[in-house]
N, C-alpha and C positions, 0 to 999 in steps of 0.2 A: 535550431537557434542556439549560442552561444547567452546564456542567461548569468549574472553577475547578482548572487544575494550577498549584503551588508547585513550581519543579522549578530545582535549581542549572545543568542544563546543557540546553540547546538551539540547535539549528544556528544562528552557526556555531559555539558555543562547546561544544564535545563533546570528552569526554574518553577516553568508554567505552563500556560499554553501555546505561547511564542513557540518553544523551543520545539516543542510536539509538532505543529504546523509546518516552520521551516524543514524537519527532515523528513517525515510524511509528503510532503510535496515534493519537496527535490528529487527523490528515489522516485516518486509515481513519475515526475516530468521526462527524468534519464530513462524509466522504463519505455516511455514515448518517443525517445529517439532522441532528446535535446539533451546540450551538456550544459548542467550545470555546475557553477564554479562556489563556493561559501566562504564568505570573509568574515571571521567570527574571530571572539575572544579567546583565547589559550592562557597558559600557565607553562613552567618549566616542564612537568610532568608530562605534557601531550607535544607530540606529534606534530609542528610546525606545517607540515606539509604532506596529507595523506591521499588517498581515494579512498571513500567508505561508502560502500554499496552502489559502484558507480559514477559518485559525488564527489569531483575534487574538492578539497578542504585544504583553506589557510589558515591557519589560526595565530593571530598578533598577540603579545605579550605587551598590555600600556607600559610606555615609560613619560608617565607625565612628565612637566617642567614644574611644578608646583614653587619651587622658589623663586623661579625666574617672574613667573606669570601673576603668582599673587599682588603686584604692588597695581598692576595693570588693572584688577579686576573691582566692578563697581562695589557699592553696599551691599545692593541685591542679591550678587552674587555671592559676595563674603557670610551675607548671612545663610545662604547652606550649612554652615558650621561643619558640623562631622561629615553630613550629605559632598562637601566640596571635592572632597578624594575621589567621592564618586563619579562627580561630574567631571573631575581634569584626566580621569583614567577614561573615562568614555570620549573625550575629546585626543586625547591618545589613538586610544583603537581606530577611532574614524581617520584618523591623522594615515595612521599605519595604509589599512584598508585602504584607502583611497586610492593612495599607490600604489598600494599593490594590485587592483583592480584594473588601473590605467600601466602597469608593467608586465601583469600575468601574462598577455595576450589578447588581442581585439575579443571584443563581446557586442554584442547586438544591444544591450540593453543593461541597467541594472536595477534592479530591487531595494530598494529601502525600510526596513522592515521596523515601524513604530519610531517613534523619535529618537531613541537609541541608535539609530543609523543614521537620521537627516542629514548630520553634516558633513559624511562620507558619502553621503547618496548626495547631494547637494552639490560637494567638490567636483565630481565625477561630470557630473551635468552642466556646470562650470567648462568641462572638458571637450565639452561635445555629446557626452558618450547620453541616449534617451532614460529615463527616469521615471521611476514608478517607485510612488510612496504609497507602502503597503498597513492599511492602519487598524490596528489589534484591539486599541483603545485609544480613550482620549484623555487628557489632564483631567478637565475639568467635568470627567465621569468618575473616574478613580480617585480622586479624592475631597476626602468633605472640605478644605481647603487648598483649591486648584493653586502649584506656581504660574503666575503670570509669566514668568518668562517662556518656560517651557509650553504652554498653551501658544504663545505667541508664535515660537518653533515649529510647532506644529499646524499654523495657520498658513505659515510663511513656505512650509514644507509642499504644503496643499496648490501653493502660490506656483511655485521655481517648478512642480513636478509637470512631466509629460501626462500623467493619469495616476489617480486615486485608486486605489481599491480597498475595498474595506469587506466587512465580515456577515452584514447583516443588512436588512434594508431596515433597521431602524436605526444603525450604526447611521449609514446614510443618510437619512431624515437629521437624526443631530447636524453631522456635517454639514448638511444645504442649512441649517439653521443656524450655523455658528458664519457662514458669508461664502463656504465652499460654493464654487459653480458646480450646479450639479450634473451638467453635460459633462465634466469632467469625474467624476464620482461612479465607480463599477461595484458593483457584490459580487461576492466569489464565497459561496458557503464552505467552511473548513468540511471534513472528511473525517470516515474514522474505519478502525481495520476491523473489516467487518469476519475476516477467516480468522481474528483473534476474540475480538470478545462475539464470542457466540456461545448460546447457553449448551451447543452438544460439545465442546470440546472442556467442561466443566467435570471434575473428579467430585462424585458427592460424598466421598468418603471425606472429601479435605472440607467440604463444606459443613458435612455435620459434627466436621472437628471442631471450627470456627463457633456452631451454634455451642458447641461443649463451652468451649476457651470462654465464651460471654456469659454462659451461664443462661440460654437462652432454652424456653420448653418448646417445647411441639408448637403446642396452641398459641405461641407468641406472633404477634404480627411485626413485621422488623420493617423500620422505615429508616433509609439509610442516606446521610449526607455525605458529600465526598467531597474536601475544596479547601481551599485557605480560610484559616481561621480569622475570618477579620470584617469586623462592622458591615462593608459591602455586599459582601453573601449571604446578610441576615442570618447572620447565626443565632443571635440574642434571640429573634422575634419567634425561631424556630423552636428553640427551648422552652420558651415562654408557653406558643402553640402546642405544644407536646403536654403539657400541665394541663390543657382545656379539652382533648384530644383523650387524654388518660379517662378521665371524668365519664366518657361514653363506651372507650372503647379499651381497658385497663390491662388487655395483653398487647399493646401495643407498646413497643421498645425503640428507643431513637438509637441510632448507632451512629458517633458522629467520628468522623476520619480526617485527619489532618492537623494542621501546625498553623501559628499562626499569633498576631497580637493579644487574640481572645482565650486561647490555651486555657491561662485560670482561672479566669472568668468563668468560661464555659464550662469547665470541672468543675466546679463548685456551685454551679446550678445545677446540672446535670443530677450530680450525686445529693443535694439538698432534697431536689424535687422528687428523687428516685424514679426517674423516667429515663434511664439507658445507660448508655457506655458511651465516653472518649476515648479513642483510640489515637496514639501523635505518631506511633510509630510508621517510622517510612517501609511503603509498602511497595511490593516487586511487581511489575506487570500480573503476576500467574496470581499474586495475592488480592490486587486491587481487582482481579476478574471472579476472583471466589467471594467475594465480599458483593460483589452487584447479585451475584447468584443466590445469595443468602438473604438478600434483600426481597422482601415482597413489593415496596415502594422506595422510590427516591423522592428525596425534596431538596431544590434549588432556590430556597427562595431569595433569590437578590434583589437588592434594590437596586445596581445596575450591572448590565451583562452585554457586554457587546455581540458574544456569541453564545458560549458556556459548552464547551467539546466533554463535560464530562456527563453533560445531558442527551448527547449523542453516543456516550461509552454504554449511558444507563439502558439506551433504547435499542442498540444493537443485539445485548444481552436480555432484551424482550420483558425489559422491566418501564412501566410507565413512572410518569413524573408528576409531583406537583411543583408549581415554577413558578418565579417570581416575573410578572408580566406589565408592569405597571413602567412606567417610563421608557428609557432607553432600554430595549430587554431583547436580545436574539432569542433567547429560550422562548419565546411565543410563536416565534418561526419553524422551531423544530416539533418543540409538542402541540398537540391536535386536540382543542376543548372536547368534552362532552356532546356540544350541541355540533361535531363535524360527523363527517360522514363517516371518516375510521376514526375514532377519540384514540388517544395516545397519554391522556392526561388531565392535569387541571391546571387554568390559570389562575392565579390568586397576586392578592397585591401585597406585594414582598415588605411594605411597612405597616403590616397591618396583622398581628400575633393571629387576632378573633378568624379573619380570612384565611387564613394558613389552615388553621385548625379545621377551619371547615371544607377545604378543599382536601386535606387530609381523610376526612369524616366520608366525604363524600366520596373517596377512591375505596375506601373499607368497606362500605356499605355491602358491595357485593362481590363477594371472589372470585365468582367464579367473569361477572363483567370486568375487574381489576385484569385478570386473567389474557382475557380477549385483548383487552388497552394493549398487554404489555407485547400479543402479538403483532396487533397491529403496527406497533412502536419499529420492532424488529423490521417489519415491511418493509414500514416508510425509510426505514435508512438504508434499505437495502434498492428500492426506486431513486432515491433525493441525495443519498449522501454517502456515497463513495469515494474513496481518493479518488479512483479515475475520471467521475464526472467532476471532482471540482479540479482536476490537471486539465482537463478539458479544456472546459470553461476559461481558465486563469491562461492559458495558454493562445486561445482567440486574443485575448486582449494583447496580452504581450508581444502577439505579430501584429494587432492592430498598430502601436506604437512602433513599434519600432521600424515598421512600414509609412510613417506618413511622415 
């Protein structure tokens, strides 16, 4: 198949989990025999037009019209304030994309990847050319104050597309409950590299460097967060948990990683309550691998998660989880309660400090069963969540569409 992704971020420009998914996928699909083509964002610095690992890539440089366009544009719109650059440089790319999607050379189909594509996936489909809006997240999960417009976007996306796919079937569930048809609504679980983060290809020598650099003993128990720093991920409530957590089990050390709106915040509780380390510094694949290995436990707790790919980083590297499972949450899908046949972790409810704490409580209780969890963990991604089975999978559907 000749495959066509619209996708705002791709190596090196990644921001999240988008970007990890779009090239993890693409490279498993080309391993499969398909070519695929990447319409993404660039700058002067890159490579207008490369192959990478297989992977034709174009990359558009926006040139908005922002003077022309502003007089045009509603209230609505104007009040994006500083957000508006954003949105006329995204309305660029897709502008670019588009055409160049419908100029590269015929394609069987294209990919829309999150609303940051819709209306280059949209035009395209306008075109003739089949459509599949591929959906990461949604507005009105992401944030405590959903824009209306863009939910609307993303309704209307759902609308014009030849087929949906999303992340999770609780992703899904949302979906069919915001007015999606859910005939038209697919799960495709993301994937993770499972010959990378594996605990035998781990140097313990860098690992017990790490415990030095923290200041961490022997007898310390390290429970480690990985994520954006910000309100969604429960980061407060995890700090909080970590205070109640101490109380019982007082070698127990939070190590929280990442960047984010919550930064000071979370510094400043962190070191008030003397319960661990923030760490901001951007971390290199080999680093963020020796830091899960340093981990006895992970905790995800979010209040909402479409997927969470760094709770399948945790569980490759044969470390269990405690996860935020309460609403919209893929992490329930990945990690395996207690009461399953292979436990993998705990669910607990991501706005709830006391719950945290005790699903925390209850992973420490035993080492050597933590232990077991964190093989089992390992297992299960190595049966359920491979690139190749989720190329697989994402691939049936892509010939289902593009066939009917």
């Amino acid at each position: 198949m000749r495959i066509a992704y619209i996708s705002n971020e791709f190596p090196p420009l990644v921001y999240g989990g988008l970007g990890v998914y779009v090239d993890q996928i693409s490279r498993e699909l080309t391993s499969l025999g398909q070519k695929v083509t990447v319409f993404t964002v660039g700058d002067q610095k890159l490579s207008r037009h490369e192959e990478v690992g297989g992977v034709e890539v174009y990359r558009e440089t926006p040139v908005p019209l922002k003077d022309g366009l502003e007089i045009f544009l509603s209230p609505e719109t104007l009040a994006w304030g500083d957000g508006l650059g954003l949105l006329l440089d995204l309305f660029s790319y897709n502008q670019l994309s588009a055409a160049r999607v419908l100029g590269a050379g015929p394609a069987d189909l294209c990919v829309a990847h999150d609303w940051l594509a819709l209306p280059g996936g949209m035009a395209v489909k306008r075109r003739g050319l089949p459509m599949i809006y591929h959906v990461h997240g949604l507005e009105v999960g992401r944030s405590p104050h959903p824009n209306l417009q863009l939910a609307a976007l993303e309704k209307k996306g759902a609308e014009v597309a030849d087929a949906v796919i999303t992340v999770s079937q609780a992703m899904r569930q949302e979906m069919v409950s915001l007015g999606v048809d859910e005939e038209k609504v697919n799960v495709c679980y993301h994937g993770v590299d499972t010959s990378f983060f594996d605990p035998g290809k781990v140097d313990p020598h860098r690992v017990s460097g790490l415990r030095k650099q923290y200041g961490l003993g022997e007898e310390d128990q390290v429970i480690l967060f990985l994520g954006r720093l910000e309100p969604v991920k429960g980061v407060m409530q995890l700090i909080e948990a970590m205070s109640i957590v101490a109380e019982e089990y007082p070698n127990a050390r939070l190590l929280l990683v990442g960047r984010g709106s919550l930064e000071k915040k979370a510094g400043q509780e962190i070191k008030r309550r003397e319960i661990g380390t923030l760490i901001t510094d951007f971390l290199a694949p080999e680093e963020k691998r020796d830091h899960y290995a340093l981990a006895d436990l992970c905790a995800f707790p979010s209040l909402y998660e479409p997927f969470g790919i760094v709770a399948l980083e945790a569980a490759a590297m044969a470390r269990p989880a405690v996860v935020g499972a309460s609403g919209t949450s893929g992490l329930r899908e990945i990690v395996e309660n207690p009461g399953a046949l292979r436990p993998t972790g705990v669910h607990v409810d991501g706005r709830n400090p006391e719950d945290i704490a005790w699903g925390i409580e209850l992973a420490l209780q035993d080492p050597s069963r933590l232990k077991g969890w964190g093989q089992n963990a390992r297992e299960r991604v190595l049966e359920r969540f491979t690139w190749r089975k989720a190329a697989e999978e994402t691939l049936e559907i892509y010939r289902k569409v593009a066939s009917s």
